[in-house]
C-alpha positions in Angstrom: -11.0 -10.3 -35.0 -7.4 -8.9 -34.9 -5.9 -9.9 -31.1 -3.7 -7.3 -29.2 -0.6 -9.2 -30.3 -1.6 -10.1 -33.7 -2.3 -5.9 -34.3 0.3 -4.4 -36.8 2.1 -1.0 -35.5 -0.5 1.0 -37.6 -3.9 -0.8 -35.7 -1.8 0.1 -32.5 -0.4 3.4 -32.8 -4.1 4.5 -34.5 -5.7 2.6 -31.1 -3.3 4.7 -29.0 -3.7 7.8 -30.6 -8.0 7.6 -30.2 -7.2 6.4 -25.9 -4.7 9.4 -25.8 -7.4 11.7 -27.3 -10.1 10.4 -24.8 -7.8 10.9 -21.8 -6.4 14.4 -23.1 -10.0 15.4 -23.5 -10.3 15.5 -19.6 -7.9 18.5 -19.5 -11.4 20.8 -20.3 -13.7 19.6 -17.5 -12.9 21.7 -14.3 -15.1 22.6 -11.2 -17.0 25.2 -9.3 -15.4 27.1 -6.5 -14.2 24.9 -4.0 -12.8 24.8 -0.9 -8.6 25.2 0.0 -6.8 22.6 0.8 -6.0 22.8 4.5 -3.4 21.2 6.8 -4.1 17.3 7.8 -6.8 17.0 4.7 -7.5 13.5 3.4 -7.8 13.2 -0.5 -8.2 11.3 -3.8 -5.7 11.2 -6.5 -7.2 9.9 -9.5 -4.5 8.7 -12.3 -5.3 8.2 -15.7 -2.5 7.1 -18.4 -1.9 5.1 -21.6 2.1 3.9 -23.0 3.1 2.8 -26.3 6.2 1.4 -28.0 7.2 3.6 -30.9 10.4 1.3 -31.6 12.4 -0.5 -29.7 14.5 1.7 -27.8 11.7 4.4 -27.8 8.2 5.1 -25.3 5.6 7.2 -25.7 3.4 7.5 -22.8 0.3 10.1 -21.6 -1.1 10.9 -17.8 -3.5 12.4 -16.7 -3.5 13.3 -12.8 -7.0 14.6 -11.0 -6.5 15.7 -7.5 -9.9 15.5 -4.8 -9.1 17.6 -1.2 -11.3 18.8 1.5 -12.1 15.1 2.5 -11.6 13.9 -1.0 -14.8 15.7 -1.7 -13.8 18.7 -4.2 -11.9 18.7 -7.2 -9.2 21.5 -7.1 -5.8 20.4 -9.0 -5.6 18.4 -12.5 -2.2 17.8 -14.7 -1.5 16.5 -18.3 2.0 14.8 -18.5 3.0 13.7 -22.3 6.9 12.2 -22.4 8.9 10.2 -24.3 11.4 7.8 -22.9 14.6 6.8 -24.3 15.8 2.7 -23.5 18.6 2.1 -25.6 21.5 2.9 -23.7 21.6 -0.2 -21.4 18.8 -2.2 -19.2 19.6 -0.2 -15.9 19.1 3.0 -17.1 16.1 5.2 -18.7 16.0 8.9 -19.9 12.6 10.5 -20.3 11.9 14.2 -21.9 8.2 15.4 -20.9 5.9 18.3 -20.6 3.5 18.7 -18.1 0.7 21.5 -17.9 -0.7 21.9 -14.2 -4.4 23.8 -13.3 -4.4 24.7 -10.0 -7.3 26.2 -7.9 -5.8 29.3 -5.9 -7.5 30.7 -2.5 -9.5 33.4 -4.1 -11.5 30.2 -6.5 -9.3 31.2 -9.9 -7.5 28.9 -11.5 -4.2 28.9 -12.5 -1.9 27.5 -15.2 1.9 26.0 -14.6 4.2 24.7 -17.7 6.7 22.4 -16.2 9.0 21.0 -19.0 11.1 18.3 -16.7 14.3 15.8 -17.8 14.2 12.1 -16.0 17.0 10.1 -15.7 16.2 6.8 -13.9 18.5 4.1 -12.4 17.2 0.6 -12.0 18.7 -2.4 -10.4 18.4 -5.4 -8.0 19.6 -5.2 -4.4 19.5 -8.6 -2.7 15.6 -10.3 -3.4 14.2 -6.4 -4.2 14.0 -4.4 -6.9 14.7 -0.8 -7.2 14.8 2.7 -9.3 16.0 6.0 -8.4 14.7 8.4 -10.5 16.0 12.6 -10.7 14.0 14.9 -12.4 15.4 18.5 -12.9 11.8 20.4 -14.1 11.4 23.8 -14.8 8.5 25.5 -13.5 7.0 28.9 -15.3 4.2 30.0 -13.2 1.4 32.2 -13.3 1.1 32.5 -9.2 4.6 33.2 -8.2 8.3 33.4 -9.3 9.6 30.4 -12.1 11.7 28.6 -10.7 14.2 25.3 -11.3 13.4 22.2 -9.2 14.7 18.8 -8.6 12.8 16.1 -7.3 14.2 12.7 -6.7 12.2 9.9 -6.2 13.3 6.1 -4.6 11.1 3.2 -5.1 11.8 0.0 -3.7 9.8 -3.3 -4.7 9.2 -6.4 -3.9 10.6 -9.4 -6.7 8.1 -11.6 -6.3 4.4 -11.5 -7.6 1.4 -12.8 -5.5 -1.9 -14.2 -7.4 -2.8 -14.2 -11.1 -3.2 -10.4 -10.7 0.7 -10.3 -10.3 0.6 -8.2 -6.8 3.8 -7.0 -6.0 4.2 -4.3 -2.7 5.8 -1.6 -3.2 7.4 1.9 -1.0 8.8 4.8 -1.9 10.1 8.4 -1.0 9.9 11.2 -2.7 11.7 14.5 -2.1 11.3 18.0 -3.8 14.3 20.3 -3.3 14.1 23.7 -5.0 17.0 25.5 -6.8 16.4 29.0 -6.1 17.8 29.0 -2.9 14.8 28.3 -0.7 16.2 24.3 -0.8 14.3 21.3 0.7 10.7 22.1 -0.2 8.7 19.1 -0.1 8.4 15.3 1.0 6.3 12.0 -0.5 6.5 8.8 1.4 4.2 6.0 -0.6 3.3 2.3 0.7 1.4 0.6 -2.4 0.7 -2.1 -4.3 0.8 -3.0 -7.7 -1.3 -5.4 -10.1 -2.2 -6.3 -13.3 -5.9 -6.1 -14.4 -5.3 -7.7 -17.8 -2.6 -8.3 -20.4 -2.9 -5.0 -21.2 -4.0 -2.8 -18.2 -1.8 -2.0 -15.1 -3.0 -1.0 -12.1 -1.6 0.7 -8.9 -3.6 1.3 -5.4 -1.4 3.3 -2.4 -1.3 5.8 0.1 0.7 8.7 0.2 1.8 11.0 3.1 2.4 14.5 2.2 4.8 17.4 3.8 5.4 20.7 2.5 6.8 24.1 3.6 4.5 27.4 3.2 5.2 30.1 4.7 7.4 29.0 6.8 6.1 25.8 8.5 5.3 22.8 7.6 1.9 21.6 6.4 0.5 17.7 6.6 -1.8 15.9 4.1 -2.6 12.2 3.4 -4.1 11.1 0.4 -5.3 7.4 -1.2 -4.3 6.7 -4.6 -5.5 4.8 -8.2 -3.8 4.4 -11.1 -4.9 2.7 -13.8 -2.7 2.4 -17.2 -3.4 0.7 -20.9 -0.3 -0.4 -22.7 -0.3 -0.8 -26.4 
């Protein structure tokens, strides 16, 4: 039987292909009515995504992003995220070009549809014994609630070098800030405290909590959420 490393580009970009199709195929299911989010809710974010190398400077990579509120109990938010990611200018830096389609479940039970095309550039270095990235993204968001709109989002990540067990555990934080363009300014605020691990060769894995602020209608609103990720790599 042919091995992971022993597979020629064509087995892996045809295996890819069928895991990106599977995970895709997700964007159909959606839910009943359920109930709005409200203000200190605890939730489930369910992350599904698959990465390949199309050549050496070159990733393609696929997400899928399921979101659970009302005590993690009903299924109200789900997003596709398909990108490519550009690697050849130097080790420290990475440019990514993506599209993202968002559903939504608004108040009255409909759901609604967002295109957000978004740019990455991401910075990546070593500061003492930890390892970092700063990524901005500059996304633009056509929606059918509400106004389109230009936003940036940066997003600082900070881990730890070394790696714990055969697992490869390595800590992690991060803070993530949403700031839109149209005026309105400061809009939103992540702060993550994970881990990350390595469930085979070829699967990655990351388990975290997130803490959640965001302005509506003029105050701010609270949520928490716990977090799984789980990624194949071809």
């Amino acid at each position: 039987m042919t091995t992971l490393m022993q597979a020629t580009p064509n087995s892996r970009f045809h295996r890819a292909a069928i895991f990106l199709f599977a995970v895709m195929a997700v964007v159909t299911f959606r839910s009943g009515a359920c109930l709005a989010v409200s203000e200190g809710d605890f939730q489930f974010w369910s992350v599904a995504g698959a990465s390949f190398d199309v050549n050496k400077d070159w990733t393609a990579a696929v997400e899928e992003h399921l979101k659970f509120g009302q005590n993690a109990g009903h299924f109200y938010y789900q997003h596709t995220d398909l990108g490519f990611t550009y690697k050849g200018f130097a080790d420290w830096i990475d440019l990514g070009f993506n599209y993202k389609q968002v559903f939504v479940e608004q108040l009255d039970g409909h759901w609604s549809r967002e295109n957000r095309p978004h740019v990455n550039i991401t910075f990546k270095g070593r500061l003492g014994r930890l390892d970092f990235s700063d990524r901005s993204r500059f996304e633009y968001r056509d929606r059918e609630y509400g106004d389109d709109l230009w936003r940036y989002v940066n997003k600082l990540e900070v881990n730890l070098p070394d790696e714990f067990t055969r697992f490869k555990f390595r800590p992690y934080i991060a803070d993530q800030v949403y700031i839109n363009l149209d005026g309105q300014g400061f809009a939103a605020n992540r702060i993550y405290a994970g881990v990350s691990f390595e469930l085979s060769e070829d699967i990655e894995s990351e388990l975290y909590y997130v803490w959640h602020s965001s302005k509506l209608l003029g105050r701010w609103w609270d949520m928490s959420a716990v977090g799984l990720q789980l990624k194949i790599c071809f």
